[in-house]
N, C-alpha and C positions, 0 to 999 in steps of 0.2 A: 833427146836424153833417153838412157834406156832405162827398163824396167830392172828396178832393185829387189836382190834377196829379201830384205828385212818385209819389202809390204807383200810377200809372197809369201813366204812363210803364215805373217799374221794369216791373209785370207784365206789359205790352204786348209786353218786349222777348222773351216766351218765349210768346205768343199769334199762333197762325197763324188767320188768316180776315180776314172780311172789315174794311174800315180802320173803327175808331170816335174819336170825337174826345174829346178829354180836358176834363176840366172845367175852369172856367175860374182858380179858386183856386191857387197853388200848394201852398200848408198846408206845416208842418215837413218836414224833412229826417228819413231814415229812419233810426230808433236802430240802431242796432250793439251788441248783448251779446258781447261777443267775448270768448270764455274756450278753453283747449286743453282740456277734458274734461269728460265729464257733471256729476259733481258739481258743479263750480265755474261750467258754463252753469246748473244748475239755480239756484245759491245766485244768478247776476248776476238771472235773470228773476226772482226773489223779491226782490230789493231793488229791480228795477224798478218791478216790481206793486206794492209794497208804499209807494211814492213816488207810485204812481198814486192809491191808495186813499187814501193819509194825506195830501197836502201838496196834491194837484191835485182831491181828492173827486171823483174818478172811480169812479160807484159800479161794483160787482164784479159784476154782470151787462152790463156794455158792455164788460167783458176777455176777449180768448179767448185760450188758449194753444196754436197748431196744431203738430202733430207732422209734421214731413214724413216720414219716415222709417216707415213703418206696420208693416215689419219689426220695429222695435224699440221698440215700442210702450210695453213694460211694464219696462223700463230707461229711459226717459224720465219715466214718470210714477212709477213708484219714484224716482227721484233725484230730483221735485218734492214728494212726500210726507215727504220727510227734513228737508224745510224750511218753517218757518211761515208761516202770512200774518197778518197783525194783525187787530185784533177774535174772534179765533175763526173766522174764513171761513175755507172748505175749498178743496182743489182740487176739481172734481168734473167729470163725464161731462155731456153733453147730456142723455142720460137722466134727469137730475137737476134739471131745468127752474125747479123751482121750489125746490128747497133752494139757499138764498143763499150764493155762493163764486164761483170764478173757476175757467170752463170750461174742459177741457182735453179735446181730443180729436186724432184723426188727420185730414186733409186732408181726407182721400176721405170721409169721412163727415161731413163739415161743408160740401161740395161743395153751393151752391146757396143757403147761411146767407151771412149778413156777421156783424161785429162792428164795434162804432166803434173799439176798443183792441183790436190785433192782435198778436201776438208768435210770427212763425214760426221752430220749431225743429227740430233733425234733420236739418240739411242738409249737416252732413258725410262720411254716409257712404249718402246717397243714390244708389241704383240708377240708374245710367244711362239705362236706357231708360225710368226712369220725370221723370225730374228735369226738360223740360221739360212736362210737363202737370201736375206738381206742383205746381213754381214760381209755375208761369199761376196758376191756381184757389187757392192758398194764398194770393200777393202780393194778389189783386184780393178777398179775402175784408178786407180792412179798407177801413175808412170814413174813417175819420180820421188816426189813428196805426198806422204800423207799425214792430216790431222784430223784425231779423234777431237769429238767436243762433247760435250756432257759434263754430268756430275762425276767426279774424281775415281768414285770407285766402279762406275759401271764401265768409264776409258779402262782403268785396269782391269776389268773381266774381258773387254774385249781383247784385250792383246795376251792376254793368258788364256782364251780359249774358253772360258766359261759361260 
């Protein structure tokens, strides 16, 4: 699949350097999981994912689930572990390469990978001084699809550039 306008633009708007040109596709508009608290972000990306895997057979190696927030690492993937994914598939770490689920890791450490199906979460309580190199390298880590997850209005800061 190739890389679409729409998530190129968003990540462009918190990328400092030199001007690169955007592809020529536009591709979908970027999902919104927008919930007011962990658990209930965790349960929307679980029926997201889960809509990925059953209805669109998107298989569960082209799903990442990036954490913005790398503070809170293990409150993010605890509230994803409380929730199923179908068939038996796991959540699981990079490390886990080759055991079949759906990858979950922190930004910073997936810095360099892409994924076709991207889902970045943690954005609400995002460090400032960390939040535009975040943004960049988390938003521009998908290929095809991306979903924002958080509280409603901080998804809409990020796609407006604020």
């Amino acid at each position: 699949m190739p890389e679409y306008k729409k998530i190129h633009e968003t990540a462009y708007q918190y990328y400092k350097g030199p001007l690169i040109d955007p592809p020529d596709l536009d591709g979908d508009n970027i999902e919104i999981l927008a919930a007011p608290d962990l658990p209930k972000q965790a349960k929307k990306i679980q029926e997201f994912v889960s809509k990925l895997l059953t209805v669109e057979k998107i298989p569960s190696s082209s799903i990442v689930v990036l954490i913005a927030d790398r503070m809170k690492r293990k409150d993010y993937e605890s509230a994803l572990h409380r929730v199923s994914l179908p068939s038996g598939l796991c959540w699981k770490g990079i490390e886990n390469a080759s055991k079949p689920g759906v990858t979950v890791e922190t930004v910073a450490r997936f810095k360099g990978l892409e994924g076709e199906v991207l889902v970045l979460w943690g954005l609400d309580e995002l460090p400032r001084n960390e939040r535009r190199g975040t943004l960049y390298v988390g938003i521009s880590r998908a290929k095809s699809i991306l979903a924002l997850c958080g509280r409603d209005a901080i998804c809409s800061d990020v796609l407006e550039g604020v």
